[in-house]
C-alpha positions as a printed NumPy array, in Angstrom:
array([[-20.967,  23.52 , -76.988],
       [-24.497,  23.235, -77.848],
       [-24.879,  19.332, -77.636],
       [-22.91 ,  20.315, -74.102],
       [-25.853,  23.489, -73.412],
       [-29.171,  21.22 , -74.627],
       [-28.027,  18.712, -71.535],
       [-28.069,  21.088, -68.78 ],
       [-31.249,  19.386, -66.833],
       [-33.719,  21.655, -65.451],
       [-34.53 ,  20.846, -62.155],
       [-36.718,  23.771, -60.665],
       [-39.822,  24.213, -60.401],
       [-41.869,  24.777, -64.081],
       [-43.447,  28.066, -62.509],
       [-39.964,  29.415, -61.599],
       [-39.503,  32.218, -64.03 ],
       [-35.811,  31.598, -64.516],
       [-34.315,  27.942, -65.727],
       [-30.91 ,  27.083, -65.487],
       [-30.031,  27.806, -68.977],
       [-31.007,  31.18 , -68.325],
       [-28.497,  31.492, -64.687],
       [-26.041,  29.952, -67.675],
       [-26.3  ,  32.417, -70.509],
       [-26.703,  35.591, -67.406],
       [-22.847,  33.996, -66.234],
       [-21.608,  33.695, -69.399],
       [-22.779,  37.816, -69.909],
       [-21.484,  38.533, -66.567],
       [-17.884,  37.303, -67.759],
       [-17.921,  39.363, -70.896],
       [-18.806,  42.679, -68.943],
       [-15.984,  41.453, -66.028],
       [-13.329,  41.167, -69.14 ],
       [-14.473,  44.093, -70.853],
       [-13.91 ,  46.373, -67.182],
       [-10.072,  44.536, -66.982],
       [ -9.197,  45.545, -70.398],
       [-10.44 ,  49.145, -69.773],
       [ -8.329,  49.228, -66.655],
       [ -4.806,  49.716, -66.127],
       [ -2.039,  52.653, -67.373],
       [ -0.192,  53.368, -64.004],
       [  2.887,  55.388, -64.315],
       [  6.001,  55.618, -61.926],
       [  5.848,  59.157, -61.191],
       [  2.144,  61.352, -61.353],
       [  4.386,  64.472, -62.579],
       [  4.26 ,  61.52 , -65.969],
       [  1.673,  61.537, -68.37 ],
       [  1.136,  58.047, -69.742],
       [ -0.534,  57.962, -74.01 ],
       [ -1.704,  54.604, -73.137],
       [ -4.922,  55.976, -72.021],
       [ -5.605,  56.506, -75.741],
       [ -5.379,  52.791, -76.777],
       [ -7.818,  51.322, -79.077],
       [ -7.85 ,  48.819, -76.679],
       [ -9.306,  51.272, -73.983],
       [-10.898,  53.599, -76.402],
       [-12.451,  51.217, -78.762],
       [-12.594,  47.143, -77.687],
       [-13.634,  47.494, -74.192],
       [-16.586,  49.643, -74.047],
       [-17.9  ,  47.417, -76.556],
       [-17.222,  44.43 , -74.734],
       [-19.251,  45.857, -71.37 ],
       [-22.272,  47.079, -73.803],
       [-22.343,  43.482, -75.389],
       [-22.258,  42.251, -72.245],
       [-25.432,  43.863, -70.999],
       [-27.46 ,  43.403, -73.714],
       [-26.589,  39.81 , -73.557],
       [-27.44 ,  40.162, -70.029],
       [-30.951,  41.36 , -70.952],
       [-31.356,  38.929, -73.628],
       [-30.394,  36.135, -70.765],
       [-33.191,  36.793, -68.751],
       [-35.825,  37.451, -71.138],
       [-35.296,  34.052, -73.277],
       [-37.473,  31.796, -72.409],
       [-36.787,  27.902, -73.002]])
């Protein structure tokens, strides 16, 4: 991966405050917040008279909100690394 990362060729312009391995790292954060959001999501039940425990996962409690924080402060650290 990083032999694959170190040949991404920058072709904008050297005052452009963004390169591409920056729009790179900012997708790769983007896709960690989007997966973190699907595994909060979900827990329909047939009937709304029903009340569903899977609401209480660890999954949905614990993993996800994690994800979508780790996700953002990759986010930040996408933009402000400078190459």
């Amino acid at each position: 991966m990083k032999k694959w990362f170190n040949k991404i060729e920058d072709k904008n312009d050297k005052a452009m405050p963004l390169t591409m391995r920056n729009y790179v790292l900012m997708l790769i954060g983007a896709v960690v917040v989007v997966l973190g959001f699907v595994l909060m999501a979900g827990g329909t039940v047939a009937t709304p008279e029903e009340f569903s425990y899977d609401i209480f996962s660890w999954r949905r409690i614990t993993l996800a909100p994690i994800l979508v924080i780790a996700g953002f402060a990759f986010e930040i650290y996408a933009i402000l690394k400078r190459f």
